[in-house]
Each structure stands twice: as structure tokens, then as C-alpha cells.
N, CA, C and O of each residue as an XYZ file, in Angstrom:
824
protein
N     -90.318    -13.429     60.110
C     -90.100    -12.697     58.862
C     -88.954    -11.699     59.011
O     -88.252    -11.491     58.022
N     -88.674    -11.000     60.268
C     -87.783    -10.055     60.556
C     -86.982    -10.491     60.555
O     -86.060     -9.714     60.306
N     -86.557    -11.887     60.781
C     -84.983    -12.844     61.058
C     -84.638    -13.280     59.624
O     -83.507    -13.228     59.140
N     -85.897    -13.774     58.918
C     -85.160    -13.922     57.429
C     -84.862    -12.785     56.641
O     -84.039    -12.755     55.726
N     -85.612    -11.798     57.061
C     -85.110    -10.481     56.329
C     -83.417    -10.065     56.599
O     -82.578     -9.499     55.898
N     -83.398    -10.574     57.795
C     -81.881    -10.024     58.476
C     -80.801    -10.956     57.895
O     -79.643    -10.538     57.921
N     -81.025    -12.060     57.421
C     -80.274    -12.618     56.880
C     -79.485    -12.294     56.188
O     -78.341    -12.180     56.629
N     -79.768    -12.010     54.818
C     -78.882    -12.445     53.818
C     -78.122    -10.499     54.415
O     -77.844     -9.881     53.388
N     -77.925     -9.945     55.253
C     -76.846     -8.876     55.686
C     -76.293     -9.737     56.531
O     -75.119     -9.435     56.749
N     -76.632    -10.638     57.070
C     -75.198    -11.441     58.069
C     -74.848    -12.083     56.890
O     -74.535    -13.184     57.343
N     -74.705    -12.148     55.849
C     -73.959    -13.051     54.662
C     -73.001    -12.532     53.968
O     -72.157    -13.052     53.238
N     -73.304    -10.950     54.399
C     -72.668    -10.207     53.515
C     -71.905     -9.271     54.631
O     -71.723     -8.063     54.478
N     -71.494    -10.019     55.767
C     -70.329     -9.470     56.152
C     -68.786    -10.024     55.533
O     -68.561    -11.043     54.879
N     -67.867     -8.998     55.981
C     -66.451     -9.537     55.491
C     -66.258    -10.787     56.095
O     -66.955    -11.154     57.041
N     -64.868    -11.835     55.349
C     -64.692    -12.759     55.993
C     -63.454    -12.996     56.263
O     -62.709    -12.242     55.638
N     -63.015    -13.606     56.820
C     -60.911    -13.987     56.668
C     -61.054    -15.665     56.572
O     -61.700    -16.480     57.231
N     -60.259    -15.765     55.582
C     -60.126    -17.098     55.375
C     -58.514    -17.340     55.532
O     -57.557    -16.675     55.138
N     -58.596    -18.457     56.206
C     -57.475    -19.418     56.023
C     -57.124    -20.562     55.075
O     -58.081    -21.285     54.797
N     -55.471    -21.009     54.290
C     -55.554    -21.876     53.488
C     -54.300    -22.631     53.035
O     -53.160    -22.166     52.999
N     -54.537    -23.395     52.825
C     -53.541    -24.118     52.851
C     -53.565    -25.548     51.640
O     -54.505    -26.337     51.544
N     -52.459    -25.585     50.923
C     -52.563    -27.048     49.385
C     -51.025    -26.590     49.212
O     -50.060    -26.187     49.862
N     -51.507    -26.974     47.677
C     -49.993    -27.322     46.949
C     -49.586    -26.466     45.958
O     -50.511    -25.996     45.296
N     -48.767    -26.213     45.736
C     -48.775    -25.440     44.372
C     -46.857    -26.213     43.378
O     -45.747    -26.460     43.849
N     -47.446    -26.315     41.917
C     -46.561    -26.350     40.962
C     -46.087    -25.308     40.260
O     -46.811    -24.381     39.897
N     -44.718    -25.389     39.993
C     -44.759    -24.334     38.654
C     -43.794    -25.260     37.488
O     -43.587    -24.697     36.414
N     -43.342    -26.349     37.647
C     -42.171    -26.916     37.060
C     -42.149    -28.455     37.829
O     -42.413    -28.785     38.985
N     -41.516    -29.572     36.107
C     -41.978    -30.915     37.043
C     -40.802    -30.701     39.087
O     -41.048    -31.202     40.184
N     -39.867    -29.933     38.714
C     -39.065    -30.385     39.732
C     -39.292    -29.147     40.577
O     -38.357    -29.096     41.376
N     -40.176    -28.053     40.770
C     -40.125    -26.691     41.620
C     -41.434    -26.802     42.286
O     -41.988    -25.926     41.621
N     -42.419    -27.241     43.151
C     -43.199    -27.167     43.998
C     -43.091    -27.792     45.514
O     -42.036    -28.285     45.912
N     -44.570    -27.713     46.528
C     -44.328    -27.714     47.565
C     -45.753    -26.934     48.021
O     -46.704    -26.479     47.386
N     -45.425    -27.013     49.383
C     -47.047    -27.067     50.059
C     -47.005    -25.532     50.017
O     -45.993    -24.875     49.775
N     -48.147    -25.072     50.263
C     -48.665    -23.464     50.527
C     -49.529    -22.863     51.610
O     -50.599    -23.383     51.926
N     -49.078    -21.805     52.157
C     -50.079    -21.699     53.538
C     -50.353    -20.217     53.256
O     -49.549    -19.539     52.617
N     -51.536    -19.711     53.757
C     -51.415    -18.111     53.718
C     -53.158    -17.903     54.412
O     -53.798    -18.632     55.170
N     -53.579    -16.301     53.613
C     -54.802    -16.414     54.261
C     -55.490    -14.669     53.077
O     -54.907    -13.774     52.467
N     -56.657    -14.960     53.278
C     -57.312    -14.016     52.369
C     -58.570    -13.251     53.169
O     -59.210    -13.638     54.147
N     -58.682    -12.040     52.398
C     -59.539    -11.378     53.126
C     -60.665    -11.149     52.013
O     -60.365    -10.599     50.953
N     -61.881    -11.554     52.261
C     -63.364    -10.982     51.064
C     -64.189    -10.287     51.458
O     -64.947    -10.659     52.353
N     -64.278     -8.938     50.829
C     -65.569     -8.247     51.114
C     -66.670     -8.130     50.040
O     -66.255     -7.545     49.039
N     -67.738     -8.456     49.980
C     -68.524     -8.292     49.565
C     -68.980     -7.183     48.644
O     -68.811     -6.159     49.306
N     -69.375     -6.916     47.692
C     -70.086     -6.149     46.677
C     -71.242     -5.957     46.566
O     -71.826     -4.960     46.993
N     -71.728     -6.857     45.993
C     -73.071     -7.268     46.123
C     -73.394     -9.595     46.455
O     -72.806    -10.492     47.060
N     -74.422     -9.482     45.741
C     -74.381    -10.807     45.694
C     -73.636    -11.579     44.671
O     -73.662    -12.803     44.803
N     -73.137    -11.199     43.913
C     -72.432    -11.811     42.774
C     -71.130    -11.312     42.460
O     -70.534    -11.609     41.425
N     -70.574    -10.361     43.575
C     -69.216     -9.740     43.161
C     -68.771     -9.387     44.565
O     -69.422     -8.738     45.383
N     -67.304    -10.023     44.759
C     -66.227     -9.938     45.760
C     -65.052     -9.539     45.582
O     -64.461    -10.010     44.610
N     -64.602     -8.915     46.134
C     -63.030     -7.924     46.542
C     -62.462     -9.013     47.350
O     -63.037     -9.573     48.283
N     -61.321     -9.253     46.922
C     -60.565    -10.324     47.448
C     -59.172    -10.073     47.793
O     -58.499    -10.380     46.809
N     -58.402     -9.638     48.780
C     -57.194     -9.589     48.762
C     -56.522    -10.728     49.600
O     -57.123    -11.046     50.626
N     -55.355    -11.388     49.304
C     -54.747    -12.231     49.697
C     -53.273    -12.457     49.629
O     -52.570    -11.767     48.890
N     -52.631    -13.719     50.630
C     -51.258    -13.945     50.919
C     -50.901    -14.718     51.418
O     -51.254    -15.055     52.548
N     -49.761    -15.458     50.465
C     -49.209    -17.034     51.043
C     -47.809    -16.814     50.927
O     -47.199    -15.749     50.848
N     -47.279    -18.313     50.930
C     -46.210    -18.541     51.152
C     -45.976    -19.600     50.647
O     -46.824    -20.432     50.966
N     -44.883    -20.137     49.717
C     -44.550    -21.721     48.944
C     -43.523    -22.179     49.198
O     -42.495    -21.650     48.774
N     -43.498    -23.357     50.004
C     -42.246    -23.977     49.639
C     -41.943    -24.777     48.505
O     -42.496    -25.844     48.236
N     -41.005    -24.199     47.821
C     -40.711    -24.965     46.718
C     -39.474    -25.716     46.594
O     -38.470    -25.628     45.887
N     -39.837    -26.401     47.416
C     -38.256    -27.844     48.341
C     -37.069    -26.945     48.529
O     -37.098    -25.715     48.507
N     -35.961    -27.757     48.728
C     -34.704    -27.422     49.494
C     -34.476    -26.259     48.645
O     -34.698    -26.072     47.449
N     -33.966    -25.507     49.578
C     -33.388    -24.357     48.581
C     -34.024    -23.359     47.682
O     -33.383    -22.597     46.959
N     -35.613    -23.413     47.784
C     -36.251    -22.511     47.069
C     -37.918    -22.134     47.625
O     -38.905    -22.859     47.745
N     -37.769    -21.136     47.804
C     -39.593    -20.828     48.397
C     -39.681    -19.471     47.643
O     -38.951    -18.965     46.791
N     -40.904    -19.024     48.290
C     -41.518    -18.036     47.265
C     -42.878    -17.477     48.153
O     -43.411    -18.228     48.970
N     -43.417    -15.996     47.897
C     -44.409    -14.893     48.577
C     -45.036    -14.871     47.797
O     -44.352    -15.166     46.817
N     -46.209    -14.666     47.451
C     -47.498    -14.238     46.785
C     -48.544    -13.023     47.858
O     -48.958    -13.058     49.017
N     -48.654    -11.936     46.601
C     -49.739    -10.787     47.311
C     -50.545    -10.635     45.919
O     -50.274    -10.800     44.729
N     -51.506    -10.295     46.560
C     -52.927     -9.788     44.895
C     -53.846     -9.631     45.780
O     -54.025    -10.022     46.933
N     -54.549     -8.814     44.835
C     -56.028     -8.599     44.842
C     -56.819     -8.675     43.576
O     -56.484     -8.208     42.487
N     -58.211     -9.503     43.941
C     -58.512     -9.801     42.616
C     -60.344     -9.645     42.644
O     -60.791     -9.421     43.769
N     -60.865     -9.697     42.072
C     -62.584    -10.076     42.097
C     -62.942    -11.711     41.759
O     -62.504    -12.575     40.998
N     -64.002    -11.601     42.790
C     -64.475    -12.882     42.405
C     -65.805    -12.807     42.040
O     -66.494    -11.919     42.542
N     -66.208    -13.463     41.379
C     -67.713    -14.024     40.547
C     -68.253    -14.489     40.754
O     -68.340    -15.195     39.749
N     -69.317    -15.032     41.775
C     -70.274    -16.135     42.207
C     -71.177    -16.271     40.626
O     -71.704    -15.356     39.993
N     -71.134    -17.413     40.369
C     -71.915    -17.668     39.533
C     -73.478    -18.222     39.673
O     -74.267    -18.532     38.780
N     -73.649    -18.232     41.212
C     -75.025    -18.651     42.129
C     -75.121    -17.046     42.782
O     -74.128    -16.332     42.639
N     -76.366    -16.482     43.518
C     -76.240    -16.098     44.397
C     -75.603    -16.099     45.394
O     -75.913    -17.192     45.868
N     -74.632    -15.467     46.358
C     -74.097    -15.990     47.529
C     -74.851    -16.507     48.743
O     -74.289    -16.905     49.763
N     -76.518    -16.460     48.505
C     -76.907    -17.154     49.827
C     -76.878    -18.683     49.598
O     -76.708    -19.354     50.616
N     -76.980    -19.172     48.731
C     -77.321    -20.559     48.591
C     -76.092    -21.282     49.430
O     -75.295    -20.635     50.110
N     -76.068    -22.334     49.321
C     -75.501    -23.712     50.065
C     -74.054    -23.873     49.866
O     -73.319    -24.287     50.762
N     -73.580    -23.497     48.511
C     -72.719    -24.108     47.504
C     -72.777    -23.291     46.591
O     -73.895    -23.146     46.096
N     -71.502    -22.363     45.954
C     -71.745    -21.199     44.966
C     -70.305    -21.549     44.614
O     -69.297    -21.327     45.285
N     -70.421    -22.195     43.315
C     -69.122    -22.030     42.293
C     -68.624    -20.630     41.848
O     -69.424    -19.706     41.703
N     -67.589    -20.516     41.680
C     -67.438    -18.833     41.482
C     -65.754    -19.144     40.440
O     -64.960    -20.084     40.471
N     -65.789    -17.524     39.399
C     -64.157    -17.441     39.006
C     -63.585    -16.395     39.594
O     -64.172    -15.496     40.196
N     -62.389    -16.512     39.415
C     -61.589    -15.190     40.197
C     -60.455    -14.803     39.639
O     -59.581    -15.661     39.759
N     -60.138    -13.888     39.100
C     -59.424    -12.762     38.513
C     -58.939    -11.591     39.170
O     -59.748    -10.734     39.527
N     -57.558    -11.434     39.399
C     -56.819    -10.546     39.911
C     -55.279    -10.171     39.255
O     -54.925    -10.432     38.106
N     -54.618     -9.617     40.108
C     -53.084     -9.508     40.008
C     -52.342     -8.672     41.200
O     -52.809     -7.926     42.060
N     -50.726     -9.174     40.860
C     -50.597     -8.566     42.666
C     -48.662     -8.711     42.010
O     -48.205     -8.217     40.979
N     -47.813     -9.684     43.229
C     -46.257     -9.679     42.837
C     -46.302    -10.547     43.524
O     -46.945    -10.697     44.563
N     -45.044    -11.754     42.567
C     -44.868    -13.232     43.485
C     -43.384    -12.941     43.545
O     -43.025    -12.157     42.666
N     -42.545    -13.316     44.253
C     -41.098    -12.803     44.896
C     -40.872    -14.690     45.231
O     -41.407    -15.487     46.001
N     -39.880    -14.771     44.266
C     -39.698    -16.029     44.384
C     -37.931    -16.088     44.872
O     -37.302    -15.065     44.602
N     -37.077    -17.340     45.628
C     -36.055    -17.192     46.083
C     -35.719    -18.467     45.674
O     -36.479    -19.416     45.482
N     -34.275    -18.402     45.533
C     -33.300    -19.696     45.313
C     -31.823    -19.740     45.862
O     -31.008    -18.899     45.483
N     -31.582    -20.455     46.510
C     -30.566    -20.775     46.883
C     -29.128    -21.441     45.871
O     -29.215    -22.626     45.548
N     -28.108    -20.796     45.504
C     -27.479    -21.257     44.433
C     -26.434    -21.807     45.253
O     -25.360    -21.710     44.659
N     -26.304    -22.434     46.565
C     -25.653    -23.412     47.039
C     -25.990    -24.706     47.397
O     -25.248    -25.629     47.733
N     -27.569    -24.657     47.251
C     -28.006    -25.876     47.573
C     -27.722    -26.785     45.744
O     -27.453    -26.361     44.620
N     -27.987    -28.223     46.370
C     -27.484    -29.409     45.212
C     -28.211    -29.013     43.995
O     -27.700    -28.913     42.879
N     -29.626    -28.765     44.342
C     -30.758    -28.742     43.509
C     -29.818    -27.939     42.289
O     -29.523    -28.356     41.169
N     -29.466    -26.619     42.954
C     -29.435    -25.661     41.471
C     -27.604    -25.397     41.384
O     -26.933    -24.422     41.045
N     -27.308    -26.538     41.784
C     -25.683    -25.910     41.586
C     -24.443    -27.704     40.900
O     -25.083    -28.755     40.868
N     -23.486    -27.760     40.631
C     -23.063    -29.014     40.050
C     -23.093    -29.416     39.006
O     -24.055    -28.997     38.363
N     -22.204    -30.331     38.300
C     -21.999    -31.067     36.992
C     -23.240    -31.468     36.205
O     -24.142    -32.156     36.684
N     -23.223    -30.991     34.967
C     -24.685    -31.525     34.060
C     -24.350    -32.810     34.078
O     -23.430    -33.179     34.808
N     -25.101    -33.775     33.213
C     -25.140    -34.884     33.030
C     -24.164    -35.137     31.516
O     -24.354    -34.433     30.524
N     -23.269    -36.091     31.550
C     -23.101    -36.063     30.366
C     -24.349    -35.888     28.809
O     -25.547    -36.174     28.814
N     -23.686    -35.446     27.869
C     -24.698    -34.964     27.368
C     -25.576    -34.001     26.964
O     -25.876    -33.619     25.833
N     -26.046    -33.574     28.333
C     -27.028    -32.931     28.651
C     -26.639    -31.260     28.842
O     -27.449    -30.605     29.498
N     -25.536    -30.610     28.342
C     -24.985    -29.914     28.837
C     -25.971    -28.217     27.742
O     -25.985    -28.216     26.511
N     -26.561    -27.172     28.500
C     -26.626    -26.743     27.236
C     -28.506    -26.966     26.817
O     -29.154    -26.192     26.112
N     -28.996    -28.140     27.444
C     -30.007    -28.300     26.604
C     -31.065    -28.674     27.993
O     -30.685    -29.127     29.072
N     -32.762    -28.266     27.515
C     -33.572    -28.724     28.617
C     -33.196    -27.770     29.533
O     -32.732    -26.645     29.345
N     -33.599    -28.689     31.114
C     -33.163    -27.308     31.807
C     -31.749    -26.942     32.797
O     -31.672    -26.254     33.815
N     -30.811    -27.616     32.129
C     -29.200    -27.732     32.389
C     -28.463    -26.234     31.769
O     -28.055    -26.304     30.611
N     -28.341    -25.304     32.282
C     -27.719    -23.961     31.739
C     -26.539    -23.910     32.596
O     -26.611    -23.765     33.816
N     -24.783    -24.108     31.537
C     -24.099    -23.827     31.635
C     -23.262    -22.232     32.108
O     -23.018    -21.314     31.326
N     -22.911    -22.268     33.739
C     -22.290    -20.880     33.518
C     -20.634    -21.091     33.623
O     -19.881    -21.888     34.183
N     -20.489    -19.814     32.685
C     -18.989    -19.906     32.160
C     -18.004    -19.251     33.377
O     -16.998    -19.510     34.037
N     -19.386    -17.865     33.118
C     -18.222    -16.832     34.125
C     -17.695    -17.191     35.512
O     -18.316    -17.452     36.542
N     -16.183    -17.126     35.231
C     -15.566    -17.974     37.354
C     -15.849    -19.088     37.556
O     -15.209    -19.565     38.493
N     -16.690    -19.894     36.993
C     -17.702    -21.120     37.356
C     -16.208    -22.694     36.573
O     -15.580    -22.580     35.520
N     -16.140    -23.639     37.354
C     -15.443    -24.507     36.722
C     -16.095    -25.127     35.348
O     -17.261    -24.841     35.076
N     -15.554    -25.728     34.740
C     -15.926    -26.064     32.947
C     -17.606    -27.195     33.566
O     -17.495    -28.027     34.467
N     -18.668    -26.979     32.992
C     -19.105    -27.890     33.374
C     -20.285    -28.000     34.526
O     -20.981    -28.989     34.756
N     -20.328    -26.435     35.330
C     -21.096    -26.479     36.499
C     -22.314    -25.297     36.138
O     -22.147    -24.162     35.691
N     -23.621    -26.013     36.511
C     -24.769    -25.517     35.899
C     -25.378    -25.084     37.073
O     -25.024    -25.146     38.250
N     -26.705    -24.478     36.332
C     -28.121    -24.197     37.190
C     -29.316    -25.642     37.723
O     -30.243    -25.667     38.532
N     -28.822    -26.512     36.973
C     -29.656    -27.981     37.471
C     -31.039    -27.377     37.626
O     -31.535    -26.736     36.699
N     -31.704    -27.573     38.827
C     -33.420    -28.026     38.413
C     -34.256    -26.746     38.397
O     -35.480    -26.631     38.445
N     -32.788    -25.304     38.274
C     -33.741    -23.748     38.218
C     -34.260    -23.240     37.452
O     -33.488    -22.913     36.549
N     -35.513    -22.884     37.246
C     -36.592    -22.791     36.074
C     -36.091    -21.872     35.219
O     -35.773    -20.742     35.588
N     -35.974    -22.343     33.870
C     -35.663    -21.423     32.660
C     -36.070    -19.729     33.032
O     -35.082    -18.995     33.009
N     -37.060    -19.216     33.283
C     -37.837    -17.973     33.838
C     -36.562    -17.262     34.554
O     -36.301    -16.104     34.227
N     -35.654    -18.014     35.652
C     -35.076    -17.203     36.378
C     -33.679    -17.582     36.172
O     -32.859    -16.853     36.729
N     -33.217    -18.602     35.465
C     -31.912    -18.978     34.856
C     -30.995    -17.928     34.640
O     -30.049    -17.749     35.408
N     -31.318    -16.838     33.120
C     -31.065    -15.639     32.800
C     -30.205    -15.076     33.777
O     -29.007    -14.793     33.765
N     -31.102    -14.982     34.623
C     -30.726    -13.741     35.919
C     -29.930    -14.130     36.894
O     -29.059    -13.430     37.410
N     -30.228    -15.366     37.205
C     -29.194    -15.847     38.398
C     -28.020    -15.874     37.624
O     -27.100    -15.900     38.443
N     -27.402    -15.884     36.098
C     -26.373    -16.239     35.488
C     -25.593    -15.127     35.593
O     -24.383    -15.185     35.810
N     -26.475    -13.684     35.391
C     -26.028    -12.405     35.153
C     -25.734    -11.917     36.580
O     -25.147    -10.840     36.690
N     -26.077    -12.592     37.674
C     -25.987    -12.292     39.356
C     -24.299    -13.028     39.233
O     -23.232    -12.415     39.280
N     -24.493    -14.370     39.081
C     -23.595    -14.670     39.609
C     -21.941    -14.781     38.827
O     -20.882    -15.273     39.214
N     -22.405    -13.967     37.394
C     -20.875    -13.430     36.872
C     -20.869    -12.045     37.224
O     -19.896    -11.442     36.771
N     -21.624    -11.401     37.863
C     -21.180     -9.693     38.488
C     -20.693    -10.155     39.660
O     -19.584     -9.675     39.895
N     -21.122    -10.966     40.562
C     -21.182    -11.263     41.878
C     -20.200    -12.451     42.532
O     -19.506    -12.467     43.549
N     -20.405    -13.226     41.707
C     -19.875    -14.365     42.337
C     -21.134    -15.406     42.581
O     -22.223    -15.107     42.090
N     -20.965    -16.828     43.463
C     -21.540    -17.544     43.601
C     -22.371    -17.271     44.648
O     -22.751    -18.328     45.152
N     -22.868    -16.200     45.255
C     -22.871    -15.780     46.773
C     -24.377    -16.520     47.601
O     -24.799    -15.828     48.527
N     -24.841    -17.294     47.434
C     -26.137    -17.887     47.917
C     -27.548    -17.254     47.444
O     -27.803    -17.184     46.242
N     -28.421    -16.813     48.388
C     -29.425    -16.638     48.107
C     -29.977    -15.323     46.858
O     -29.846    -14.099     46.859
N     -30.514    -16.130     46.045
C     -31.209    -14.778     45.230
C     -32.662    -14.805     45.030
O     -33.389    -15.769     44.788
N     -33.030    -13.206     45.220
C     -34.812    -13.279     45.092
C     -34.954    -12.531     43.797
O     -34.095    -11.911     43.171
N     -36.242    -12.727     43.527
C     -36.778    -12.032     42.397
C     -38.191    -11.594     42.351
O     -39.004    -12.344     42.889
N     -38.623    -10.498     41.794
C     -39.407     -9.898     42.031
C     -40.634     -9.742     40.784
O     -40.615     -8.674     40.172
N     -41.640    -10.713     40.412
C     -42.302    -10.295     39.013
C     -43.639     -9.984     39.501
O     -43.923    -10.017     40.698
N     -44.593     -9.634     38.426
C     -46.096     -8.903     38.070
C     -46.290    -10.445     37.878
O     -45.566    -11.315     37.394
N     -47.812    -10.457     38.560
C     -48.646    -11.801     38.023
C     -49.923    -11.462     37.909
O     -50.506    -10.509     38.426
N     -50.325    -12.283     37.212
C     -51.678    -12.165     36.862
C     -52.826    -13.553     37.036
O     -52.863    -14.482     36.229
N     -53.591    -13.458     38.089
C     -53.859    -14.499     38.668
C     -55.482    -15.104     38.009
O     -56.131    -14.180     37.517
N     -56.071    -16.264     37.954
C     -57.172    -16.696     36.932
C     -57.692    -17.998     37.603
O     -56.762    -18.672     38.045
N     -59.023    -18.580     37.815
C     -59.093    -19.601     38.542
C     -60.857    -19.646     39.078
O     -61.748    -18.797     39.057
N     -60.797    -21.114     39.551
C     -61.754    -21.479     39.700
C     -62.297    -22.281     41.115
O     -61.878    -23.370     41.508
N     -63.241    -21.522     41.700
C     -63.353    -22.702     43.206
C     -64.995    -22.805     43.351
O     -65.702    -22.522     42.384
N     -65.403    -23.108     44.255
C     -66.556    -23.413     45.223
C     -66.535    -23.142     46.632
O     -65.821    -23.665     47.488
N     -67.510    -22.153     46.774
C     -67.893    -21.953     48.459
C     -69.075    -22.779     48.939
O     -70.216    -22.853     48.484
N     -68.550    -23.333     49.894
C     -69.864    -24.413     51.063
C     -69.816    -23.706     52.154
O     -68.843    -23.322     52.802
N     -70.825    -23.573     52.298
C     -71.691    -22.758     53.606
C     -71.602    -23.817     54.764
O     -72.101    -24.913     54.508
N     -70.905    -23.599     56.285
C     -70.534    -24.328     57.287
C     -71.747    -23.772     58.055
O     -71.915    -24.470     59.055
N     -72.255    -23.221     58.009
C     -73.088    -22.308     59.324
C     -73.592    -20.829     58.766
O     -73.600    -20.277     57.666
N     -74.005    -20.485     60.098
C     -74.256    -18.883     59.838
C     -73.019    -18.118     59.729
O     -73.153    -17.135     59.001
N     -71.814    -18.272     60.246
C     -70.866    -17.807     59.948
C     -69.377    -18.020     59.292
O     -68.479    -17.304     58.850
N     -69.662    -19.567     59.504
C     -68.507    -20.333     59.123
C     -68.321    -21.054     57.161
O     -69.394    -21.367     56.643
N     -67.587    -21.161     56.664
C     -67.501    -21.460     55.073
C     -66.495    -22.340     54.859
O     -65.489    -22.382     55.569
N     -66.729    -23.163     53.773
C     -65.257    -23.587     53.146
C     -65.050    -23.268     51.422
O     -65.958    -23.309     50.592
N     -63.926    -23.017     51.213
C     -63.812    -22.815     49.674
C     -62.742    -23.884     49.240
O     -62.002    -24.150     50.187
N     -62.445    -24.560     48.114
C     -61.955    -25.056     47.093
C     -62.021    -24.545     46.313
O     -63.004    -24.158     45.682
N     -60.501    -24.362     46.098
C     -59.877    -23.178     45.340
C     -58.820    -23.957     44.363
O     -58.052    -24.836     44.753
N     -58.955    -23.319     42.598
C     -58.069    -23.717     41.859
C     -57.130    -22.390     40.892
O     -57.556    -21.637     40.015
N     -56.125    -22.478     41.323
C     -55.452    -20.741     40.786
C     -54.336    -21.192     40.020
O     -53.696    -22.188     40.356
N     -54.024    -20.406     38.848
C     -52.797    -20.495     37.874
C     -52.477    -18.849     37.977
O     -52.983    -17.912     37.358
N     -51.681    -18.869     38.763
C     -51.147    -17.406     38.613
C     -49.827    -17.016     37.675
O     -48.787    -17.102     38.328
N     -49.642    -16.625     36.349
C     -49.296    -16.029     35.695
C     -47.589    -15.016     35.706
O     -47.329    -13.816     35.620
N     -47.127    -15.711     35.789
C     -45.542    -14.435     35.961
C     -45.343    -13.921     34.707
O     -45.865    -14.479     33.742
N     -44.479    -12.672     34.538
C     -44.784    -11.935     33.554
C     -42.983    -11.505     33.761
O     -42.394    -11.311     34.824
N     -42.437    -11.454     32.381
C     -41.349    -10.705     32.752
C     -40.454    -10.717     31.263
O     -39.737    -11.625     30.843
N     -40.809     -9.161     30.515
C     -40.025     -9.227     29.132
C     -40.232    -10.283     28.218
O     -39.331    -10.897     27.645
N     -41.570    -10.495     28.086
C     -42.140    -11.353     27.670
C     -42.464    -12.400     27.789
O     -43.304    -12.897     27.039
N     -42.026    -12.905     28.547
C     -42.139    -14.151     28.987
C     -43.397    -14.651     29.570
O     -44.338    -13.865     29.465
N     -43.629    -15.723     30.135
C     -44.996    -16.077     30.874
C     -44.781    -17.298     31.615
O     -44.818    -18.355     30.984
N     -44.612    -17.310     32.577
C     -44.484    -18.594     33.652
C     -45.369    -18.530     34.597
O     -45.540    -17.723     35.512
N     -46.275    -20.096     34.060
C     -47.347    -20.295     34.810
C     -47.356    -20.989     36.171
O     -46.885    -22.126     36.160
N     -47.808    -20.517     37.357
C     -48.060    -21.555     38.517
C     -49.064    -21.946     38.949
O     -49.903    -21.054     39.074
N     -49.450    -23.153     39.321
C     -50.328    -23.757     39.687
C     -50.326    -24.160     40.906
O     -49.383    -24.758     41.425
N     -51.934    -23.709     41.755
C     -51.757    -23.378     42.700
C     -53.219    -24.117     43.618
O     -53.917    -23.162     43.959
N     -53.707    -25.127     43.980
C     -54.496    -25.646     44.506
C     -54.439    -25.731     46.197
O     -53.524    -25.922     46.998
N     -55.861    -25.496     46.317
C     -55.961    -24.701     47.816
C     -57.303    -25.186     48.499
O     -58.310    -25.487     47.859
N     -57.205    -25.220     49.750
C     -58.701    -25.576     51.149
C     -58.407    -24.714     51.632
O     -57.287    -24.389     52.025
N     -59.810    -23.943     51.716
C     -59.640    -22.446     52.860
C     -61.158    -23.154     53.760
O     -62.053    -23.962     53.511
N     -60.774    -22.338     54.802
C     -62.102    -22.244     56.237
C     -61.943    -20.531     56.594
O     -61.033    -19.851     57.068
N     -63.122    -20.282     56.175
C     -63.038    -18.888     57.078
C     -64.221    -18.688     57.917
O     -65.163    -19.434     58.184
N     -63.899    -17.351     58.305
C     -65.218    -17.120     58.897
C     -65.498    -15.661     58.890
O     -64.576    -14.848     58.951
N     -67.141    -15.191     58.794
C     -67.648    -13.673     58.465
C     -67.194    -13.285     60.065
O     -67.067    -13.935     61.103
N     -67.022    -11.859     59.672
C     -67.199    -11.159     61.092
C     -67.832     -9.668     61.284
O     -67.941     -9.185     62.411
């Protein structure tokens, strides 16, 4: 009786999880994701969650994610298997390379102007665009690179707001796995650019 009593406090130690999937934000801007999160406990139905990855989003473009958010067990946390939502916000710092092919070169005939082909004028020869760089950060790299020049790498810095849905499976007395589904939210002068962000974590309490 004293050992099941002791239980559900070894359940409700902190945990660190590790994780790793895919994430989208655009048909042509994703790539795998690795990072790792930390949960502490509340009670049985409410978690403090802070976390941090990393995206590659192919040649020439990756991207940081930080937040903290709450999560929701919608089971108790002792059971087997506890679906849960999770709600936070934090800053995703995304980077692009304006020498690689992806975001630099001749539109398509046609195509000049329209979709996601944005013509720059300034210094730039008649004709040479942003190619596969997401409308969201187009703007800015345009206004970089008529102050600046063509000069390579640019980062950017927005507010997100993160929303989502997973499941925790109980490995052991100490060990877990979660399946994790996140659309984290960019925010910037109105705007709203969504990413999608699917994830396998293993952690463990300590």
C-alpha cells in the first residue's frame, strides 16, 4: 500500500524529452527537426512546458524555435496513454540564404510578379527574383537587399503562437513517449504564417 501510495509522486517528477520529425511551412520550405523539451508538472492535468529545436528547411534555409507553453492532459497523467492539447508562445528566427538557387535567378516566363516569384528592381538585373522565399519574408529580404546589396545570409526574428495536439505512452516507471502535432503561428504586422510541425519525443522523469 506504501509503494502504491508513492507512486503517482514518481509520476510527477520533471522530465526532459527528446525529439525529432518534420516540419512544413510552404509547399517548397520544410525539412526534418531536432530539439528537446523540458515538463514540469502542475498537477495531474496541467504541465509547464518549455522547449527547443532546430529546422532544416533545405539548401539555403533553416530556422530556431523557443516557447513555453501549457499542456492539458485530457486523462489523468497516471494512466497508460493520456491525449493532451498544448498552448504556448515563444520566437522562431528563421534564415535564408539569398545566394543559394532556391531564392535567387530568372522567373519563369510569365510568371514574373505573380504567386511566389517577387521581382527585385533595386541593383538587381531586369528579371531576377526571390524564387521559392515565402511571401512572409519576401518584403524584407527586398528592403535588405536594396539598402544592402545582395550580401548572403538573412535572419529574421518573429512572435509565435504555438497550438496542438499529441499523446503520452507510458514506457516504464520512468521512461515515456509522446506524439506530438504543433502549428506554430508567426505573427508580424498582421500577417499570420502558419508552420507545421510533427514530432516523436522519448524522455525520461528525473
Amino acid at each position: 500500500r506504501a509503494e502504491a501510495s508513492a507512486r503517482p509522486g514518481s509520476d510527477h517528477r520533471p522530465a526532459f524529452y527528446l525529439q525529432a520529425g518534420f516540419a512544413t511551412a510552404s509547399p517548397h520550405v520544410r525539412g526534418a527537426t531536432v530539439g528537446g523539451s523540458l515538463l514540469v508538472d502542475v498537477n495531474q492535468r496541467l504541465t509547464v512546458e518549455g522547449s527547443g529545436a532546430y529546422v532544416d528547411r533545405g539548401a539555403g534555409a533553416s530556422a530556431t524555435s523557443l516557447s513555453v507553453g501549457l499542456v492539458l492532459n485530457l486523462l489523468a497523467r497516471d494512466e497508460a496513454a493520456v491525449p493532451y492539447l498544448v498552448a504556448g508562445g515563444g520566437l522562431y528566427r528563421a534564415s535564408f540564404d539569398t545566394r543559394n538557387a532556391r531564392f535567387s535567378g530568372l522567373a519563369p516566363s510569365g510568371e514574373m510578379g505573380r504567386g511566389r516569384y517577387r521581382h527585385v528592381m533595386q541593383g538587381q538585373p531586369p528579371g531576377w527574383d526571390l524564387g521559392e522565399l515565402p511571401p512572409f519574408y519576401s518584403d524584407r529580404v527586398e528592403s535588405l537587399i536594396a539598402a544592402e546589396g545582395r550580401n548572403g545570409s538573412q535572419s529574421f526574428n518573429d512572435p509565435a503562437v504555438s497550438i496542438g495536439v499529441g499523446v503520452r505512452i507510458r514506457l516504464g516507471r520512468s521512461w515515456s513517449a509522446r506524439q506530438d502535432a504543433r502549428a506554430p503561428l508567426l505573427m508580424r504586422s498582421g500577417e499570420v504564417y502558419p508552420v507545421w510541425v510533427f514530432t516523436i519525443h522519448l524522455g525520461r522523469g528525473f
